[in-house]
C-alpha positions as CSV (number, residue, x, y, z in Angstrom):
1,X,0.0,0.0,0.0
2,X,2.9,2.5,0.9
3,X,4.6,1.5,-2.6
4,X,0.9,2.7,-3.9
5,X,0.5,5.4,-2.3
6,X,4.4,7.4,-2.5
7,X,4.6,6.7,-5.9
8,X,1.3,8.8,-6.8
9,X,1.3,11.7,-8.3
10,X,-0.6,13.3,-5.6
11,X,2.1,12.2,-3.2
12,X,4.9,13.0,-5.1
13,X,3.2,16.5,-5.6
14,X,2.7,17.0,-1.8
15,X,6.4,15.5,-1.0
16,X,7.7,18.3,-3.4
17,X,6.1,21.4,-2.0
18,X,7.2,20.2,1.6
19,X,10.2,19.9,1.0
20,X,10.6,23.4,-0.9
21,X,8.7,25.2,1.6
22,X,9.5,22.8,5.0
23,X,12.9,22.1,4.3
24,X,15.1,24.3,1.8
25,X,14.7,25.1,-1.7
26,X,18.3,23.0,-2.4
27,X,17.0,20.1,-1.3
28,X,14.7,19.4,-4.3
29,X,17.8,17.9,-6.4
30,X,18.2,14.9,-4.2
31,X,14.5,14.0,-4.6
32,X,13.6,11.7,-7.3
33,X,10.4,10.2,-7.7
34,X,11.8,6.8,-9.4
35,X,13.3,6.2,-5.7
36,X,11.6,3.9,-3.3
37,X,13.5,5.2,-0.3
38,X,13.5,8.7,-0.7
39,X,10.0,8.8,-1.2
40,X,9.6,6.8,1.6
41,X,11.9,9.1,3.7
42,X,9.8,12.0,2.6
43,X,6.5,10.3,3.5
44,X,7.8,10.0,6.8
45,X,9.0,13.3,7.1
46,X,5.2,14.6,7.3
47,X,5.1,12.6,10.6
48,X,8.7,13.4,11.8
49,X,9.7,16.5,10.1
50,X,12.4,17.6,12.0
51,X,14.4,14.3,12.1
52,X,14.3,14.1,8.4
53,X,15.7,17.5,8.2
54,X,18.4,16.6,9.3
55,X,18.6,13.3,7.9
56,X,18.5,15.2,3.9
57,X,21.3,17.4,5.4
58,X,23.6,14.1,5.9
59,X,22.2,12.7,3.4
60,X,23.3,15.3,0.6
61,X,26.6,15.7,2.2
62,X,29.0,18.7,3.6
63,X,27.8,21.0,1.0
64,X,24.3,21.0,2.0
65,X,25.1,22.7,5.0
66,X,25.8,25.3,3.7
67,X,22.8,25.8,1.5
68,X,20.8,28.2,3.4
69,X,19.2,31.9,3.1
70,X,17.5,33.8,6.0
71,X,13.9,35.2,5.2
72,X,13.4,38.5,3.9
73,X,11.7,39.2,7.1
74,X,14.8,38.3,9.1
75,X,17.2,40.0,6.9
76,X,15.0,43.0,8.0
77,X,15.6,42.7,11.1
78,X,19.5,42.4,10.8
79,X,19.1,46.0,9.1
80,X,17.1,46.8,12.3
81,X,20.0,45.5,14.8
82,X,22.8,47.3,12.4
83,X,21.1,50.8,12.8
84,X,21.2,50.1,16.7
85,X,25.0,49.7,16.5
86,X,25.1,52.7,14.7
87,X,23.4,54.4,17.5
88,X,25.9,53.3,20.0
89,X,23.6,50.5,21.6
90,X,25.8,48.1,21.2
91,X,24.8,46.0,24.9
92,X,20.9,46.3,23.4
93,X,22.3,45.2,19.5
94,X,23.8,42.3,21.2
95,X,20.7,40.8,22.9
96,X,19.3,41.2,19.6
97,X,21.9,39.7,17.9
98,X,21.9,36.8,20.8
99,X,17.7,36.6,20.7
100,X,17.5,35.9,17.1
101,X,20.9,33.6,16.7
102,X,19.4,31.4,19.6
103,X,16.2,31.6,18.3
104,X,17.2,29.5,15.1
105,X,19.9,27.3,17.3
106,X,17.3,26.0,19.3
107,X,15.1,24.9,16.5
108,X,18.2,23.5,14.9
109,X,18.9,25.5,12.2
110,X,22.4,26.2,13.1
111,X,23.5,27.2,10.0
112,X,21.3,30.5,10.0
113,X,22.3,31.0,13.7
114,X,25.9,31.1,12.4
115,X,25.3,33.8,9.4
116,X,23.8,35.8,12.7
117,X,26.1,35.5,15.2
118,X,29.4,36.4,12.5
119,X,27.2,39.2,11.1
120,X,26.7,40.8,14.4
121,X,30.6,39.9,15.4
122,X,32.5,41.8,12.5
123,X,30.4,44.5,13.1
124,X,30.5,45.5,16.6
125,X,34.1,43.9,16.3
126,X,34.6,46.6,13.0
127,X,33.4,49.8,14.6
128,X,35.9,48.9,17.8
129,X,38.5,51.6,16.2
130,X,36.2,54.4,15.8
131,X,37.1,57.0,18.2
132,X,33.9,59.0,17.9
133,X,31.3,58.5,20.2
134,X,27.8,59.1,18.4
135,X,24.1,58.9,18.6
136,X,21.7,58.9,21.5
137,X,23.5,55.8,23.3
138,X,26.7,57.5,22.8
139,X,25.7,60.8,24.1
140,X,23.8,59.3,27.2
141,X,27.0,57.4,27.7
142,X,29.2,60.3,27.6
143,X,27.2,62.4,29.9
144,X,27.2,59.6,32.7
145,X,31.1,59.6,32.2
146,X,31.2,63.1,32.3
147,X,29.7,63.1,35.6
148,X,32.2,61.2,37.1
149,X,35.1,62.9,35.9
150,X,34.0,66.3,36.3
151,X,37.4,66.8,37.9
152,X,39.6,65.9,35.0
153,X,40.5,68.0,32.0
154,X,38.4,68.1,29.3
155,X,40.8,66.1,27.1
156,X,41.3,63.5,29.7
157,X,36.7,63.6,29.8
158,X,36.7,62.9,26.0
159,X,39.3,60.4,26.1
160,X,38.2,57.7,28.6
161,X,34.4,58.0,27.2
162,X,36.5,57.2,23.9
163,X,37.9,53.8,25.5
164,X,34.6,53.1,27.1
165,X,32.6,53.2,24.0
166,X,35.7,51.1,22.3
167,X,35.4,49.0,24.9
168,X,31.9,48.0,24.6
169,X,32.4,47.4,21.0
170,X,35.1,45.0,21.8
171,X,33.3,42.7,24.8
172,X,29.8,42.5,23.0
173,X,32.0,41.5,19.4
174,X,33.8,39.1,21.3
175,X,30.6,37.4,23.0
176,X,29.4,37.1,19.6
177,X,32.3,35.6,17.7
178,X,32.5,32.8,21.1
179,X,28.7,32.5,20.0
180,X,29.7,31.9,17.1
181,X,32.0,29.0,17.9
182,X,29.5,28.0,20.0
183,X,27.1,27.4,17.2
184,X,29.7,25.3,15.6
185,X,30.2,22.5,18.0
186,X,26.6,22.5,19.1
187,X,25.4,22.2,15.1
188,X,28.5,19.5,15.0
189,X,29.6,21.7,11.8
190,X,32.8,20.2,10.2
191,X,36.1,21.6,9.8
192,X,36.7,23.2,6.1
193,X,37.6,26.0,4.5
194,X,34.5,27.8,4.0
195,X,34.4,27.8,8.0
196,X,38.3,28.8,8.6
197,X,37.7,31.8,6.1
198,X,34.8,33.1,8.4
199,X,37.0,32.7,11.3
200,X,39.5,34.2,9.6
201,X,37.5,37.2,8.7
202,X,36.0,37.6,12.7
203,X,39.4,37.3,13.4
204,X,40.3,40.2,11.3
205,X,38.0,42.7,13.4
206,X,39.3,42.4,16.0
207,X,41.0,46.0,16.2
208,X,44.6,46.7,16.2
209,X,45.4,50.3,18.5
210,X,48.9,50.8,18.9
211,X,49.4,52.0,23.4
212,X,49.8,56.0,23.4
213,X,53.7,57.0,23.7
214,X,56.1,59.8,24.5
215,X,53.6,60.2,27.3
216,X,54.6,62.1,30.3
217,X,54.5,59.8,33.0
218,X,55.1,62.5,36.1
219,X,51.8,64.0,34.7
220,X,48.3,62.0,35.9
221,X,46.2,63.0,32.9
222,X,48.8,61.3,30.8
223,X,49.5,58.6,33.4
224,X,45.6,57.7,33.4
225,X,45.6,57.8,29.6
226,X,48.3,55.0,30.0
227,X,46.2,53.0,32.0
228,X,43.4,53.2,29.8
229,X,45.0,52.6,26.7
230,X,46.7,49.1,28.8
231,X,43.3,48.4,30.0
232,X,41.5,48.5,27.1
233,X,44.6,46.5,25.1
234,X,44.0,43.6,27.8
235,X,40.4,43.4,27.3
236,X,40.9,43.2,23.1
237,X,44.0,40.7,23.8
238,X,41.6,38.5,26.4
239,X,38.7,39.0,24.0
240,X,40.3,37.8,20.8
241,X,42.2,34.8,22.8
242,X,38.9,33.1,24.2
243,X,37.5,33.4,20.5
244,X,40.6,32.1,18.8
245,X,41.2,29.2,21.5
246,X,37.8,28.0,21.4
247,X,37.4,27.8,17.7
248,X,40.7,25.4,18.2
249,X,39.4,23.4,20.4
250,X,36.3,22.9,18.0
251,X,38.7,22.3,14.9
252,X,40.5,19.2,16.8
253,X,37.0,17.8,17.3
254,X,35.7,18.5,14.1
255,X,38.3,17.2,11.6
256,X,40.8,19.8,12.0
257,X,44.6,18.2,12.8
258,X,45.2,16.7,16.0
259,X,46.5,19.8,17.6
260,X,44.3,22.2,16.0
261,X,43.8,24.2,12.7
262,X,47.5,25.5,12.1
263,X,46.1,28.4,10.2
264,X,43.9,29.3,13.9
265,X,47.2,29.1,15.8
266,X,48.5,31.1,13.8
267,X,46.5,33.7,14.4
268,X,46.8,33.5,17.7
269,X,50.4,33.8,18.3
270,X,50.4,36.8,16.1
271,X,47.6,38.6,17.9
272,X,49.3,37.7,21.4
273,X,52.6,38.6,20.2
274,X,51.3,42.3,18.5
275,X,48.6,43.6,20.7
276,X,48.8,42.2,24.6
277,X,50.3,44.6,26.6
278,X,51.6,41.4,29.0
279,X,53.5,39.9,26.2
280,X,54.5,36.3,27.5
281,X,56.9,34.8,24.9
282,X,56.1,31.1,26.1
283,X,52.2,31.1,24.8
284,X,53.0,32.6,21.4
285,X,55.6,30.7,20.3
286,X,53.1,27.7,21.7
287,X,50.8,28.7,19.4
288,X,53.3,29.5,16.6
289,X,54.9,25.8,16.7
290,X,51.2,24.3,16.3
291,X,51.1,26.6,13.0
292,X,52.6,26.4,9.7
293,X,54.6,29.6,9.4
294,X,58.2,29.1,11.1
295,X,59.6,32.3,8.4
296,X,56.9,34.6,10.0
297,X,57.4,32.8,13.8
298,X,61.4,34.1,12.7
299,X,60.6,37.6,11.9
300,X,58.2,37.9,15.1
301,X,61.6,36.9,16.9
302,X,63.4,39.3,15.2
303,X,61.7,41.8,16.0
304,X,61.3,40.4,19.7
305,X,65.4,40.2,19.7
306,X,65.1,43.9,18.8
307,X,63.5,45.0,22.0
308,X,63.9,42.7,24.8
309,X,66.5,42.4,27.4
310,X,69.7,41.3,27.4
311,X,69.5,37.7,27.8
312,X,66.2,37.2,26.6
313,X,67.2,37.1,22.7
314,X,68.8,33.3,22.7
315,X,66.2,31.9,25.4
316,X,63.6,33.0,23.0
317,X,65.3,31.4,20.3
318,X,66.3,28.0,21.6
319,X,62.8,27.9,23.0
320,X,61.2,28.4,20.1
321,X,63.6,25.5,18.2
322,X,63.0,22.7,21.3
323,X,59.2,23.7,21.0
324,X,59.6,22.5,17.4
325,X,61.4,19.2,18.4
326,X,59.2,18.9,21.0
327,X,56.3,17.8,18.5
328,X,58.4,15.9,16.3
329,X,59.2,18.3,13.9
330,X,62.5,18.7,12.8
331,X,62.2,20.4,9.4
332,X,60.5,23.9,10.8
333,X,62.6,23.8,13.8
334,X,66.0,23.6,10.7
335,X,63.8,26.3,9.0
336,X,62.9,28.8,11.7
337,X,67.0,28.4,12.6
338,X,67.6,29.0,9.0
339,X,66.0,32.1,8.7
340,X,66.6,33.9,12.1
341,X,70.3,34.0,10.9
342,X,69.1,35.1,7.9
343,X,67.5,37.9,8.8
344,X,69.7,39.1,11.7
345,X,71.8,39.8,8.9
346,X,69.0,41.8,7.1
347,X,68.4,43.6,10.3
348,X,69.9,46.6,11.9
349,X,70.6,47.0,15.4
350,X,69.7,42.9,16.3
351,X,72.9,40.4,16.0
352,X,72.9,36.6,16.5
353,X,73.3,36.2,20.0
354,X,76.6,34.1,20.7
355,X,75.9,32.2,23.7
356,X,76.8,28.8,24.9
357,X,72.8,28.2,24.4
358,X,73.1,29.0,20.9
359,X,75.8,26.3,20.4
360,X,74.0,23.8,22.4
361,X,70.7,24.5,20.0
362,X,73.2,24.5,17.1
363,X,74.9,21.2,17.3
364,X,71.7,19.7,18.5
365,X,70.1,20.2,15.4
366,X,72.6,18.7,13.9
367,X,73.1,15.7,15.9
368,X,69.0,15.1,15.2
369,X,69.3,14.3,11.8
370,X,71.4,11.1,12.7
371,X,70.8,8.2,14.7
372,X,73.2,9.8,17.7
373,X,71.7,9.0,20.7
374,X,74.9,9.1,22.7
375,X,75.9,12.1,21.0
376,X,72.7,14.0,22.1
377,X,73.1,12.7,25.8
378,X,76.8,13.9,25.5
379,X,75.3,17.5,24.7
380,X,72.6,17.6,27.3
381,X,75.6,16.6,30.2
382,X,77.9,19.4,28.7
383,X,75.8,22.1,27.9
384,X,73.4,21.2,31.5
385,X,74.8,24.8,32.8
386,X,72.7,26.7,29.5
387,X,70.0,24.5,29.5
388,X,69.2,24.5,33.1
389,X,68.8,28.8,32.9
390,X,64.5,27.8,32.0
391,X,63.4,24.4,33.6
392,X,60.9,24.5,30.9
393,X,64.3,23.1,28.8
394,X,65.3,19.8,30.4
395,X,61.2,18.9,30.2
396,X,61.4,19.6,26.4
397,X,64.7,17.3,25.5
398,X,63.5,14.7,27.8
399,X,60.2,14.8,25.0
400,X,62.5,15.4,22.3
401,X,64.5,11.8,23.3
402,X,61.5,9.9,23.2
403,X,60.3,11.3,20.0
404,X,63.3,10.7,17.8
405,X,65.5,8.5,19.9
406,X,62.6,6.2,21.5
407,X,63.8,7.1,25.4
408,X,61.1,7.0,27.4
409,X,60.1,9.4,30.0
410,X,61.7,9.9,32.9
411,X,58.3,9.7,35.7
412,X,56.5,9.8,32.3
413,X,52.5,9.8,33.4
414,X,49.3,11.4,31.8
415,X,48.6,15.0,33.0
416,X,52.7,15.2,34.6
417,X,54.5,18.6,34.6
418,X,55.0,18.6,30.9
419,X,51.4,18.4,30.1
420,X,50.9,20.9,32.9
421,X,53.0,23.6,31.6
422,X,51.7,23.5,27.8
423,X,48.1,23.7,29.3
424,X,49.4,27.0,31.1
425,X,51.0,28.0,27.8
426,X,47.5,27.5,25.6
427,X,45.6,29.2,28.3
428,X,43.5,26.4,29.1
């Protein structure tokens, strides 16, 4: 009776309209009416319509899921939720944004929720730069500020409403772009390209403001200015970190690599290294050795080398090579070595340091592209002074001996110190 009944044409006729109309325009190519089990799939789906959703999403594969388009209606209403940005509501433009994402999340259409929640993202993340402050938000804003200040000079008054305004740009943009994540794992979306590019382009946003300088410190409008400026770098650095580490975490469980997207880590490390105003050297090369770009990870330590203390230059370097070896991978670490001394000799003002650290890292290197074992425990006793200046090192050659020698671990155990410290290091 069923075979009777799906392969009518009133049936086939009914199956059709639901699924333009129920499910998704795109969705009409994988129905064909010679097939027994799709229409028996879509004379199911009348009775269980929101299983069989999702089943003609699997069903059609990883580009079905990204065939989508929000109703004319709800486009409307993004127009709506821009022109409150614009205004300088940017706390009300986010429970907007946040309302209407969830809204389609919850009746599984995470797709859409996704086109919301990076919409809303790049553009309170976009407008985080803009040093006016505008419209009725803005001005209410400004007046409450101005209250509080009266005190200050008038420069100082426009200033910190400035980095307020900034500031609220930044935190709601970065609630969104987490959001955004968010919607990822919970739709079970798969790593690709389309995705990284959209990450990539949040990412982007994220605003760039250089710390004020030749700044009188003896003066306390200029010293508060400081503080603002640092303040408002942390919160940007913080913001950007919790959206980048999360969408790793979602590419290692969604067919990214085993460490994460190296393209993500990237990011990272460069947004650590360029715009926290607590630069720790440890997390972003972390990130950078998990990436895929050891000729930029050389010209970030370059220009670290530039400006750090004395002392600091060949720690960062052999940190950065061990890191490598670390994970097994012996051709960056040979690359990023490469072109440091290639561009310290580009560079003005930043020389090779010459250290007994620097020899150690050297020869080691070399001693890893042979079966040497004895060689490379000869090294570790005679250079033990160097490498004991960061404890972090002896932890990294005792990995480094298992990975290419087969040595196992001295007190080796899940979740030891090692595993400890790279946590710290990811931020986790």
């Amino acid at each position: 009776m069923l075979g009777r009944i799906s392969s009518s044409p009133i049936f086939e006729t009914l199956a059709r309209n639901y699924v333009k109309f129920y499910i998704n325009e795109s969705y009409l190519q994988c129905f064909r009416a010679d097939s027994e089990v799709k229409r028996f799939v879509f004379f199911l789906s009348f009775f269980f319509p929101g299983k069989v959703h999702r089943r003609a999403c699997h069903e059609k594969g990883p580009d079905a899921s990204h065939s989508h388009q929000l109703k004319s209606s709800e486009l409307q209403t993004i127009e709506k939720i821009k022109k409150v940005v614009e205004e300088g509501n940017f706390y009300g433009a986010l429970q907007m944004y946040k309302s209407l994402g969830s809204r389609y999340a919850l009746a599984d259409r995470y797709l859409e929720a996704l086109d919301i929640f990076h919409s809303g993202a790049c553009l309170q993340l976009a407008n985080g730069q803009r040093k006016e402050v505008d419209g009725k938000h803005g001005v209410a804003l400004k007046n409450t500020l101005q209250q509080r200040i009266r005190a200050q000079p008038h420069s100082f008054e426009e200033n910190c409403v400035e980095k307020t305004v900034a500031a609220d740009k930044v935190t709601c943009g970065t609630e969104l772009a987490v959001l955004f994540v968010e919607s990822l794992v919970k739709g079970k979306i798969a790593y690709d390209d389309d995705t990284l590019d959209r990450i990539r382009q949040i990412y982007k946003k994220f605003p760039r403001i250089s710390v004020p300088q030749n700044l009188d410190l003896a003066d306390d409008a200029d010293m508060q200015q400081l503080t603002e400026a640092l303040g408002a770098a942390k919160t940007r650095a913080e913001g950007c970190s919790s959206f980048l580490r999360a969408a790793i975490k979602w590419s290692t469980e969604f067919g990214g690599q085993r460490n994460g997207s190296p393209e993500i880590h990237d990011m990272l490390a460069d947004y650590l290294y360029t715009e926290s105003p607590e630069l720790d050297m440890s997390k972003v090369t972390y990130h950078f050795v998990r990436g895929k770009n050891p000729k930029k990870f050389a010209l970030t330590l370059i220009n670290f080398m530039g400006k750090c203390y004395p002392g600091e230059d060949d720690l960062a370097v052999a940190r950065a090579v061990l890191m490598y070896l670390a994970q097994g991978n012996l051709r960056d670490a040979i690359i990023l070595m490469d072109e440091v001394k290639k561009q310290v000799q580009q560079s003005e003002g930043v020389n090779f340091p010459q250290s007994d650290l620097m020899q150690f890292t050297n020869f080691l290197l070399e001693t890893l592209q042979r079966d040497a074992l004895p060689l490379f425990n000869m090294l570790r006793d005679r250079y033990r002074p160097s490498i004991s200046r960061e404890p972090l090192f002896n932890e990294l050659l005792d990995e480094i001996a298992e990975k290419f020698y087969g040595v196992r671990r001295r007190n080796s155990m899940p979740g030891g110190m090692f595993g400890e410290i790279f946590k710290m290091m990811a931020g986790d």
